[in-house]
PDB file as gemmi writes it, atoms N, CA and C in Angstrom:
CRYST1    1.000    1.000    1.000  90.00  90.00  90.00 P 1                      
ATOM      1  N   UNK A   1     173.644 201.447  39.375  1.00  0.00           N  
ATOM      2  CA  UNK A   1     173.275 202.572  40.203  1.00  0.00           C  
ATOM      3  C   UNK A   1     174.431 202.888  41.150  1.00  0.00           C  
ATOM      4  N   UNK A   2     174.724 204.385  41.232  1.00  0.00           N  
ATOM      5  CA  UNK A   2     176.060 204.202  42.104  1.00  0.00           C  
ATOM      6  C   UNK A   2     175.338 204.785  43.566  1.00  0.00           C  
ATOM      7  N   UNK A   3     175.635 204.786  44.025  1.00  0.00           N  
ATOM      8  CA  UNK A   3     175.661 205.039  45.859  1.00  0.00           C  
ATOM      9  C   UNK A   3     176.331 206.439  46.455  1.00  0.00           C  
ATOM     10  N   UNK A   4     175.944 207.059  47.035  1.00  0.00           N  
ATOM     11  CA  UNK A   4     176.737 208.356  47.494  1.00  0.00           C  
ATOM     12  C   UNK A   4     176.620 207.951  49.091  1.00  0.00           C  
ATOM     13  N   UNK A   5     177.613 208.572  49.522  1.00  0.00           N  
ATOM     14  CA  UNK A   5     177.547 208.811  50.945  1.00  0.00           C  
ATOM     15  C   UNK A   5     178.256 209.568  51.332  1.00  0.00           C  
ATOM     16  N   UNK A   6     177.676 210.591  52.440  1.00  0.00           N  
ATOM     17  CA  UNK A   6     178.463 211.267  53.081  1.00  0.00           C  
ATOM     18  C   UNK A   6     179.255 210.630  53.721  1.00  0.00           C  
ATOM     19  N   UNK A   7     180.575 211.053  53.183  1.00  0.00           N  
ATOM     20  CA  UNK A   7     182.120 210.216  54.134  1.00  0.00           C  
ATOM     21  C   UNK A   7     182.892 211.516  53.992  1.00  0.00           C  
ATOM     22  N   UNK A   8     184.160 211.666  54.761  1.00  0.00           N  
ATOM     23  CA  UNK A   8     184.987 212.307  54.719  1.00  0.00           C  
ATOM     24  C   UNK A   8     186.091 212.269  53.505  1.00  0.00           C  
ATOM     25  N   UNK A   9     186.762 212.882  53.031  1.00  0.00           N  
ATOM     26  CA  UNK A   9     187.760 212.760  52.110  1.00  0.00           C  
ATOM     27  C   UNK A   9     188.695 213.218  52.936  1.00  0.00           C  
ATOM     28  N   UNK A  10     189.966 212.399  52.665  1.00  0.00           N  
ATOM     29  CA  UNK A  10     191.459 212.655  54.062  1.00  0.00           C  
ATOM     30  C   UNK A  10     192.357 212.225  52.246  1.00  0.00           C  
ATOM     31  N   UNK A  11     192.874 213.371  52.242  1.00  0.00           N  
ATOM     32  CA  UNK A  11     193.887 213.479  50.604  1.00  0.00           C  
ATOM     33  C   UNK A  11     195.257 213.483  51.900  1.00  0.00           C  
ATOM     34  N   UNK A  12     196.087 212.751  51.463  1.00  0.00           N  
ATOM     35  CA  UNK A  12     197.503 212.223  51.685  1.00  0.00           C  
ATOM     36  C   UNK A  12     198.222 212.828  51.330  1.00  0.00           C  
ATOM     37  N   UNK A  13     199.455 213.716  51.410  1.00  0.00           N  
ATOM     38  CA  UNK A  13     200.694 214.474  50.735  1.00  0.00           C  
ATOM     39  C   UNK A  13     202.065 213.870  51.626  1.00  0.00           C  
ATOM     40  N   UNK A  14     202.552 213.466  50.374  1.00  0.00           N  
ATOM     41  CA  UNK A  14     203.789 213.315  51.198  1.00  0.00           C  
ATOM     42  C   UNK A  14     204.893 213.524  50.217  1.00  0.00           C  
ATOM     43  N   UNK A  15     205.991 214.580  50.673  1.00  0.00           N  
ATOM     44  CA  UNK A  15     207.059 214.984  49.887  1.00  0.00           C  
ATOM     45  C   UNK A  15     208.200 213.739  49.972  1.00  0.00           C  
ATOM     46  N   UNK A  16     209.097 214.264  49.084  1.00  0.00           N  
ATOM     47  CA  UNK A  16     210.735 213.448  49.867  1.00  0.00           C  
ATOM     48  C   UNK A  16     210.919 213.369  51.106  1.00  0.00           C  
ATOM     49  N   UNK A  17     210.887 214.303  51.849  1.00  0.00           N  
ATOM     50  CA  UNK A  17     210.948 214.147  52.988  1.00  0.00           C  
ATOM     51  C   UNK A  17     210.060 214.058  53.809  1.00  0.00           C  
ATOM     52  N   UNK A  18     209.464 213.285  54.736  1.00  0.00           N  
ATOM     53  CA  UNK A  18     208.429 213.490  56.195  1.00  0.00           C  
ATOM     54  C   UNK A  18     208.141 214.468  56.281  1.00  0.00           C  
ATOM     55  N   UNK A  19     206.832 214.954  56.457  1.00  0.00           N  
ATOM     56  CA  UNK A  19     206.484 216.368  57.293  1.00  0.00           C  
ATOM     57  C   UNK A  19     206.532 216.136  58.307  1.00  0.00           C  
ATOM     58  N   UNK A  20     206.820 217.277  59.424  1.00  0.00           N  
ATOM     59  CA  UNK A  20     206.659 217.696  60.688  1.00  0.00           C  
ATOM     60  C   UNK A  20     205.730 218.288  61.025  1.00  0.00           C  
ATOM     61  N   UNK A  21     205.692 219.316  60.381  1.00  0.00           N  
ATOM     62  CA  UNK A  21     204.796 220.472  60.297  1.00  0.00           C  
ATOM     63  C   UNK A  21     203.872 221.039  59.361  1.00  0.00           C  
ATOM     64  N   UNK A  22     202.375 222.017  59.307  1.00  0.00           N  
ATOM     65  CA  UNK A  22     202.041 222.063  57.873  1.00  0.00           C  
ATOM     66  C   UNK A  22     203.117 222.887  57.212  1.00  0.00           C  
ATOM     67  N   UNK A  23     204.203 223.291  57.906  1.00  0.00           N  
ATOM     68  CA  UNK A  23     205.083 224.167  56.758  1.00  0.00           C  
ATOM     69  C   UNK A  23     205.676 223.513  55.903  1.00  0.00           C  
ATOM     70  N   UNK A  24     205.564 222.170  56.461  1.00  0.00           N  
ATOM     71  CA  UNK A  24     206.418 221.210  54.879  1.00  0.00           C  
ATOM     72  C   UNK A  24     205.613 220.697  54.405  1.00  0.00           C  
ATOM     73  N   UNK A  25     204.411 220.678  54.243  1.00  0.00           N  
ATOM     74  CA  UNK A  25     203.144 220.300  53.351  1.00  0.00           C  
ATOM     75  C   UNK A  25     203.163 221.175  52.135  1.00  0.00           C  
ATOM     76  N   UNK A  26     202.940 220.701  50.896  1.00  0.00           N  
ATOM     77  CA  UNK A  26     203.120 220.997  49.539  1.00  0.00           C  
ATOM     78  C   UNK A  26     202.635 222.659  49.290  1.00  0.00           C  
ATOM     79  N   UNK A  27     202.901 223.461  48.603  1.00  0.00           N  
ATOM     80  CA  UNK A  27     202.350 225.100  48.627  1.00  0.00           C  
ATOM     81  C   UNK A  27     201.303 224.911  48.238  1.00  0.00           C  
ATOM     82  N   UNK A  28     200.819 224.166  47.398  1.00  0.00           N  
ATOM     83  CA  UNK A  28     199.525 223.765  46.965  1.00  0.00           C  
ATOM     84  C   UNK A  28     198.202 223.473  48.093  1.00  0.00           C  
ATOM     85  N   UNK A  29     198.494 223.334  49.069  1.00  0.00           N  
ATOM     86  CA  UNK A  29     197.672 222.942  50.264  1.00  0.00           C  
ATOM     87  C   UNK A  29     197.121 223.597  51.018  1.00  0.00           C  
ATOM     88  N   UNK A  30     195.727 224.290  51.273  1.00  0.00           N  
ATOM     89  CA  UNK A  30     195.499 225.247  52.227  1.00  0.00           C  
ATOM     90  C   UNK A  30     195.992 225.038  53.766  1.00  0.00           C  
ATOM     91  N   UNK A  31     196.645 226.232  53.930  1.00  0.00           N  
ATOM     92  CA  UNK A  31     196.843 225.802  55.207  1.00  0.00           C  
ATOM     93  C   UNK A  31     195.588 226.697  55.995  1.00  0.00           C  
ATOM     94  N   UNK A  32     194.419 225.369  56.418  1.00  0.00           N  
ATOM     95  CA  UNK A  32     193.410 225.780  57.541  1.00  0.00           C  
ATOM     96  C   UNK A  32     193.017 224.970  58.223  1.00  0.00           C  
ATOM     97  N   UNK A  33     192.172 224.699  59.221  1.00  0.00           N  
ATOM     98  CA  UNK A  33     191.670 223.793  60.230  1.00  0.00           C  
ATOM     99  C   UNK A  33     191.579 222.757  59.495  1.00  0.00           C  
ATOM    100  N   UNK A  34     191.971 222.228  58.316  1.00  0.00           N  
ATOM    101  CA  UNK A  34     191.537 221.266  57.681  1.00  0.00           C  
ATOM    102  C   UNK A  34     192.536 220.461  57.677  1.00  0.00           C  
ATOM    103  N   UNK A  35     194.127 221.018  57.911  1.00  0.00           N  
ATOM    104  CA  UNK A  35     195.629 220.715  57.286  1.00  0.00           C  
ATOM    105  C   UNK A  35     195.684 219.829  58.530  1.00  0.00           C  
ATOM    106  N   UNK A  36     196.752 218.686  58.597  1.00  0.00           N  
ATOM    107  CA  UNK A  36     196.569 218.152  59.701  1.00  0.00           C  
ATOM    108  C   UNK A  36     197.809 217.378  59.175  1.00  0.00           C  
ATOM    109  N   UNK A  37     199.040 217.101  60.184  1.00  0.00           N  
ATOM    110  CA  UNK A  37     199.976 216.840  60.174  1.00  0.00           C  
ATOM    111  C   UNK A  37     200.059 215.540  61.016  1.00  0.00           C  
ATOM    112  N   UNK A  38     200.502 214.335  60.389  1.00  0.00           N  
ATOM    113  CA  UNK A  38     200.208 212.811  61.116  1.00  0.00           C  
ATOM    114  C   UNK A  38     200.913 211.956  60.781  1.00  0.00           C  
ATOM    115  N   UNK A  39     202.116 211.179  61.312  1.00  0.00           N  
ATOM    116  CA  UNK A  39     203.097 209.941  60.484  1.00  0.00           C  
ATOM    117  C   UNK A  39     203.559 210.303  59.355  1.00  0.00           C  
ATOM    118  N   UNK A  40     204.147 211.988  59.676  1.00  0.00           N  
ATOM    119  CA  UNK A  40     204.955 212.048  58.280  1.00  0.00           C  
ATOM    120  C   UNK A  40     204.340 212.262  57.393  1.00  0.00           C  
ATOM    121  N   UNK A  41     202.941 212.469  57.364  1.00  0.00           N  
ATOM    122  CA  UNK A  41     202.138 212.923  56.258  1.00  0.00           C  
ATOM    123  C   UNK A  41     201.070 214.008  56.503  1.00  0.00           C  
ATOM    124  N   UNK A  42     200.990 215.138  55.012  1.00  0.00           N  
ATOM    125  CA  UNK A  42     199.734 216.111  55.531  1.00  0.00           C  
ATOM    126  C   UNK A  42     198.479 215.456  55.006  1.00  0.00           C  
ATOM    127  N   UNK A  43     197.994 215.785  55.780  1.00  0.00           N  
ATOM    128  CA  UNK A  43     196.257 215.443  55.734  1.00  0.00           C  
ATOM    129  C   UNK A  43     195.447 216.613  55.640  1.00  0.00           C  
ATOM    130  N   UNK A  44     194.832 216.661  54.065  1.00  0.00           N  
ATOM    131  CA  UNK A  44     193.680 217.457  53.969  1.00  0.00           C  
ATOM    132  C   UNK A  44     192.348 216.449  54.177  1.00  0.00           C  
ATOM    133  N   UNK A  45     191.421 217.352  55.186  1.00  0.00           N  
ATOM    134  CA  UNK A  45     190.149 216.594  55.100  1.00  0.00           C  
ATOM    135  C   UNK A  45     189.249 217.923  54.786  1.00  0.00           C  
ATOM    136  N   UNK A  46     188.287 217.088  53.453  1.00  0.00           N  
ATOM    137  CA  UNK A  46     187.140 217.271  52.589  1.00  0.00           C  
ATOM    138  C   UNK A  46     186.003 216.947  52.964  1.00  0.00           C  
ATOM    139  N   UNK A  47     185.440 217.678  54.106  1.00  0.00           N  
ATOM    140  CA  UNK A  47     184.222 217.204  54.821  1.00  0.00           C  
ATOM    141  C   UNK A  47     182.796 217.261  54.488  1.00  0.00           C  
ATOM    142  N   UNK A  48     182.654 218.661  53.001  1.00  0.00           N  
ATOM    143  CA  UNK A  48     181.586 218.673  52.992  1.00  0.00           C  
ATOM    144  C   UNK A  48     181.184 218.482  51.625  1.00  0.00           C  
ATOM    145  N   UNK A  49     182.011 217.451  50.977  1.00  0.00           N  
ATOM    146  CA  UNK A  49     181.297 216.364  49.613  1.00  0.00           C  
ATOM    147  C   UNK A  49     181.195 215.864  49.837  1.00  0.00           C  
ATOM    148  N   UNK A  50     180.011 215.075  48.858  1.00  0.00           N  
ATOM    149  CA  UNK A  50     179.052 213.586  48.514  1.00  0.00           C  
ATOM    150  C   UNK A  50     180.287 213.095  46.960  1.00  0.00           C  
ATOM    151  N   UNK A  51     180.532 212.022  47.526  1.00  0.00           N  
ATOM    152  CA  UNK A  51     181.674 211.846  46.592  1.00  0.00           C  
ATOM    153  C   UNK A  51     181.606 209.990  46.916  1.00  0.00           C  
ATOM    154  N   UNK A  52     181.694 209.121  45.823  1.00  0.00           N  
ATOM    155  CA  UNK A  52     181.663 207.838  45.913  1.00  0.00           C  
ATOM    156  C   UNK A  52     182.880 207.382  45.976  1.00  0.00           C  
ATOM    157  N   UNK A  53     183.379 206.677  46.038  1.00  0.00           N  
ATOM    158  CA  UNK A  53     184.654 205.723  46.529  1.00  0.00           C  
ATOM    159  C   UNK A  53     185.625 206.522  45.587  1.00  0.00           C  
ATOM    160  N   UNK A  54     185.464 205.809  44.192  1.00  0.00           N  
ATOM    161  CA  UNK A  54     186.252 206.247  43.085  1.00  0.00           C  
ATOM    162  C   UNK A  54     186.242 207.833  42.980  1.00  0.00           C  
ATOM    163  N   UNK A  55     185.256 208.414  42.613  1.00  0.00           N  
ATOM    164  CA  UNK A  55     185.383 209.692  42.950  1.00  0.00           C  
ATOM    165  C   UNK A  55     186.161 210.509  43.781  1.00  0.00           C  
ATOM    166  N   UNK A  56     186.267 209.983  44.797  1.00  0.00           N  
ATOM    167  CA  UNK A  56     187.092 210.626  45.916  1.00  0.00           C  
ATOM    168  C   UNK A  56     188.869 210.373  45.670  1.00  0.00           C  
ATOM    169  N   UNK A  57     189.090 208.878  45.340  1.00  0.00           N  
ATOM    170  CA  UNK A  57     189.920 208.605  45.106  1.00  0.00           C  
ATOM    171  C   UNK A  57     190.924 209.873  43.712  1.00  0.00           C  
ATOM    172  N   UNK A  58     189.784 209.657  42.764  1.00  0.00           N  
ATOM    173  CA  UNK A  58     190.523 210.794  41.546  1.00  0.00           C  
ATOM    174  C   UNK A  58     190.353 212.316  42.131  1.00  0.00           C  
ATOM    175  N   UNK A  59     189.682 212.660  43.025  1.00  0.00           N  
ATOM    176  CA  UNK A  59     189.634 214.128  43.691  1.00  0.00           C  
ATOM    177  C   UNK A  59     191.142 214.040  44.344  1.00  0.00           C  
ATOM    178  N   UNK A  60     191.487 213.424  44.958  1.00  0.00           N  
ATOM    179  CA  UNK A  60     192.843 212.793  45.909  1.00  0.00           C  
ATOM    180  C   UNK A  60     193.926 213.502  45.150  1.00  0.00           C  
ATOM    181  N   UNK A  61     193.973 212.395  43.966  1.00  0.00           N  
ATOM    182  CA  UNK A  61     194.719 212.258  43.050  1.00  0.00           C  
ATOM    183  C   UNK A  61     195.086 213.780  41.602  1.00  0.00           C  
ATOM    184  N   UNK A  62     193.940 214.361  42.031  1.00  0.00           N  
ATOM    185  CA  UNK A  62     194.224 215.834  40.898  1.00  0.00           C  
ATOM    186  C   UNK A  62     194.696 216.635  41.877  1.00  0.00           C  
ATOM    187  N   UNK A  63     194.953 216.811  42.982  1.00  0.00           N  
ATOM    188  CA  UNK A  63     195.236 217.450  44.225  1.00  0.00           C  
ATOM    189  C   UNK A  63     196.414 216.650  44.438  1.00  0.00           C  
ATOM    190  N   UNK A  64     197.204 215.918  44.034  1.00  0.00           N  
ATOM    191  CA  UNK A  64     198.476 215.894  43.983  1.00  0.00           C  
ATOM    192  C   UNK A  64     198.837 214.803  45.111  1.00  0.00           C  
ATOM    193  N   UNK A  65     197.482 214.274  45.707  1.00  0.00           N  
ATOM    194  CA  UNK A  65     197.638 213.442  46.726  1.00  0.00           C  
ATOM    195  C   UNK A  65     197.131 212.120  46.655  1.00  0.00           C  
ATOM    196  N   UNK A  66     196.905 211.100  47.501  1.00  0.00           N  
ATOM    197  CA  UNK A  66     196.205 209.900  47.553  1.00  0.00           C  
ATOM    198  C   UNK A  66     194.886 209.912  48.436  1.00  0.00           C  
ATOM    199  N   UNK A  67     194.026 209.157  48.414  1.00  0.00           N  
ATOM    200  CA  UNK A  67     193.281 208.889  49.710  1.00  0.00           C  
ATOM    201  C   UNK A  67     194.037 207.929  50.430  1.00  0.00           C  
ATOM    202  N   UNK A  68     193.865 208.483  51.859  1.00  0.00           N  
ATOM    203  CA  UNK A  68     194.535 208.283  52.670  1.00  0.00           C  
ATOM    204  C   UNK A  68     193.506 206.807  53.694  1.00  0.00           C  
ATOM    205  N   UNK A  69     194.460 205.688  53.632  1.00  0.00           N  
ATOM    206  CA  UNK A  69     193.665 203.873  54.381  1.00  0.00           C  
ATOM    207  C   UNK A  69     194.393 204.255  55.871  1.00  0.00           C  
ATOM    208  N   UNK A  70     192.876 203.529  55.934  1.00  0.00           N  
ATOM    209  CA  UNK A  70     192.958 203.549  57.620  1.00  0.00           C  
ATOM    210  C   UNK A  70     193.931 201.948  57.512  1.00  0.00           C  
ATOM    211  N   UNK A  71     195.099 201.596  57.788  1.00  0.00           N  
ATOM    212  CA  UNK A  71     195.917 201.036  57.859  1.00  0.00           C  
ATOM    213  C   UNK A  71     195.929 199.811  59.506  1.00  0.00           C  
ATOM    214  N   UNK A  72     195.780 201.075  60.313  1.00  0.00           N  
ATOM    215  CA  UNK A  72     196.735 200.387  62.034  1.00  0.00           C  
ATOM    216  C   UNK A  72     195.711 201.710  63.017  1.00  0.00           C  
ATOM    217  N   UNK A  73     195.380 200.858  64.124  1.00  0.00           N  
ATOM    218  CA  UNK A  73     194.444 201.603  65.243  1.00  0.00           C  
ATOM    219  C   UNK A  73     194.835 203.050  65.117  1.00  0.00           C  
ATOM    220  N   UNK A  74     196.436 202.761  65.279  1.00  0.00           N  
ATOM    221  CA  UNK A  74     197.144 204.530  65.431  1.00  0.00           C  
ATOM    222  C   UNK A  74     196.249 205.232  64.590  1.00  0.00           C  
ATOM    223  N   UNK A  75     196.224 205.437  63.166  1.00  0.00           N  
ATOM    224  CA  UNK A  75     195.966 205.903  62.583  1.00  0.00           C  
ATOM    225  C   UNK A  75     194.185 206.142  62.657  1.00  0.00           C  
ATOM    226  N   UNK A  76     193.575 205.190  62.825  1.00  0.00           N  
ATOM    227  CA  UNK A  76     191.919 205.373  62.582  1.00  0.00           C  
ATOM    228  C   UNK A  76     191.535 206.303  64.338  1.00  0.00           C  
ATOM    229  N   UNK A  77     192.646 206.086  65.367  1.00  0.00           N  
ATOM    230  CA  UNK A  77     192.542 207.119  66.749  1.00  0.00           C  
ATOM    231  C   UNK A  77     192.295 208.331  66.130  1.00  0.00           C  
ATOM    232  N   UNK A  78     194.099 208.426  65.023  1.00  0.00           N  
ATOM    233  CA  UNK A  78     193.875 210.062  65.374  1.00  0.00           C  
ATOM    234  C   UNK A  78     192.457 210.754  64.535  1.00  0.00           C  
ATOM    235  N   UNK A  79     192.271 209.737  62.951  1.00  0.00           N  
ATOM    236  CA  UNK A  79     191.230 210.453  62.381  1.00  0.00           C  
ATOM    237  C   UNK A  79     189.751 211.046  63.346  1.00  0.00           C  
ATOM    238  N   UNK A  80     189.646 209.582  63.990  1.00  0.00           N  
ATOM    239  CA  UNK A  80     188.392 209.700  65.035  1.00  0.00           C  
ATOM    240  C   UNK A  80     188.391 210.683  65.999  1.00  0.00           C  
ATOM    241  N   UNK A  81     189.992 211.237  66.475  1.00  0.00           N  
ATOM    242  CA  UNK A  81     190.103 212.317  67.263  1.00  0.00           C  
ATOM    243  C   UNK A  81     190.121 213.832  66.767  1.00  0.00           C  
ATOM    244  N   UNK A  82     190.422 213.462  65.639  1.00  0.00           N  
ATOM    245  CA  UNK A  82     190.813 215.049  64.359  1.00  0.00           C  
ATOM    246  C   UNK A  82     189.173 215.203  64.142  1.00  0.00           C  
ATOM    247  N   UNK A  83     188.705 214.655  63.667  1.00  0.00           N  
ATOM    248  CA  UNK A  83     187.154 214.831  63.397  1.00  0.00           C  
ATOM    249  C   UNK A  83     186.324 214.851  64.514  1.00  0.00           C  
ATOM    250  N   UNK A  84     185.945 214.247  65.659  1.00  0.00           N  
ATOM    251  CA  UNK A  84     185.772 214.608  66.793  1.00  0.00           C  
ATOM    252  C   UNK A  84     186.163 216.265  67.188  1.00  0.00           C  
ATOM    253  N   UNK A  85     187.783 216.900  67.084  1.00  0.00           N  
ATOM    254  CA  UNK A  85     187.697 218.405  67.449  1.00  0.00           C  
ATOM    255  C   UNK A  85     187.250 219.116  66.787  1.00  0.00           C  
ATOM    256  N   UNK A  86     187.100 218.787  65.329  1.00  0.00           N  
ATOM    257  CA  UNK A  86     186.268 219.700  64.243  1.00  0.00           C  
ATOM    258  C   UNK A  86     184.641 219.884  64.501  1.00  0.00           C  
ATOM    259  N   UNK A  87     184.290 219.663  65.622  1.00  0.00           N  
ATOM    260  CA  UNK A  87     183.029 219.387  66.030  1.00  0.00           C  
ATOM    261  C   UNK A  87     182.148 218.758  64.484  1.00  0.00           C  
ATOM    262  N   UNK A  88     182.394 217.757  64.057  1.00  0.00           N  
ATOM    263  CA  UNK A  88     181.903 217.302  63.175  1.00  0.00           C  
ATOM    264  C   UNK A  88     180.655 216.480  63.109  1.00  0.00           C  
ATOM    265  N   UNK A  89     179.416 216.107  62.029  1.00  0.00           N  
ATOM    266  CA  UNK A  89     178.487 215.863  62.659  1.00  0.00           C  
ATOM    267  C   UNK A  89     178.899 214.004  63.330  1.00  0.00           C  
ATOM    268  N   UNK A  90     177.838 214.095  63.650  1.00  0.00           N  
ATOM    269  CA  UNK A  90     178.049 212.657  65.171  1.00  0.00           C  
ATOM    270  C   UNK A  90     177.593 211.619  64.020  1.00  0.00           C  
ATOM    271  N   UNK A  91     177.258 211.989  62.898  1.00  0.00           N  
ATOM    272  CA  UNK A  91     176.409 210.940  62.033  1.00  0.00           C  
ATOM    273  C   UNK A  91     177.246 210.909  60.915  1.00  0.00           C  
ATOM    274  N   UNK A  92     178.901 211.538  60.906  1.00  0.00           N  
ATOM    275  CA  UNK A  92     179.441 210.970  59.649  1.00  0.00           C  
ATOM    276  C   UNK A  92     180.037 209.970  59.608  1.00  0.00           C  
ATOM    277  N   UNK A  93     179.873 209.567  58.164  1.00  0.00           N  
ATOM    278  CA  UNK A  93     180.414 208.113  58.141  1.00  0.00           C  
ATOM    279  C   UNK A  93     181.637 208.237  57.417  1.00  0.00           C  
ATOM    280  N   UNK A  94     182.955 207.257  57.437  1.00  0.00           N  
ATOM    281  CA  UNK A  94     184.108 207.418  56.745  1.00  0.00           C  
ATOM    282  C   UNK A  94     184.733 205.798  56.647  1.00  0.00           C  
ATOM    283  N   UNK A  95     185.160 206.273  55.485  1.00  0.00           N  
ATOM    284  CA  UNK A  95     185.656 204.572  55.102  1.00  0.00           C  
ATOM    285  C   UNK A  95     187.009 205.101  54.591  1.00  0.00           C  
TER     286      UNK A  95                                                      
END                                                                             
């Protein structure tokens, strides 16, 4: 039986070079409230699928990107702060 949960999807892009900005994020990438520029990498977040671990992972991955690990505090701040301004609900969960 597989499991769904609402979690966020955060797809990873990273060119040859570091981004700065979303202008160096791949053309492929919408640039909207979603694009999010962080350690050299763009961050798309996918807020409103039900998508299981693996699933998400190959969504990542046809989109030209990775799912993106919460690694080091830095990193799980800013998500908690990026999703926090998206007025997002208070009850999502993200792994």
């Amino acid at each position: 039986m597989k499991s769904f949960t609402k979690l966020f999807i955060v797809t990873a892009f990273m060119g040859l070079a570091t981004c700065q900005s979303n202008d160096d994020c791949p053309a492929t990438v919408p640039r909207d409230t979603y694009l999010k520029v962080f350690g050299g990498f763009c961050l798309q977040f996918l807020v409103s699928q039900k998508r299981t671990h693996t699933q998400a992972r190959q969504d990542c991955q046809s989109r030209g990107g990775t799912l993106a690990l919460v690694k080091t505090q830095e990193i799980q701040t800013f998500l908690y702060t990026a999703l926090s301004n998206e007025s997002m609900s208070p009850t999502l969960k993200y792994g």
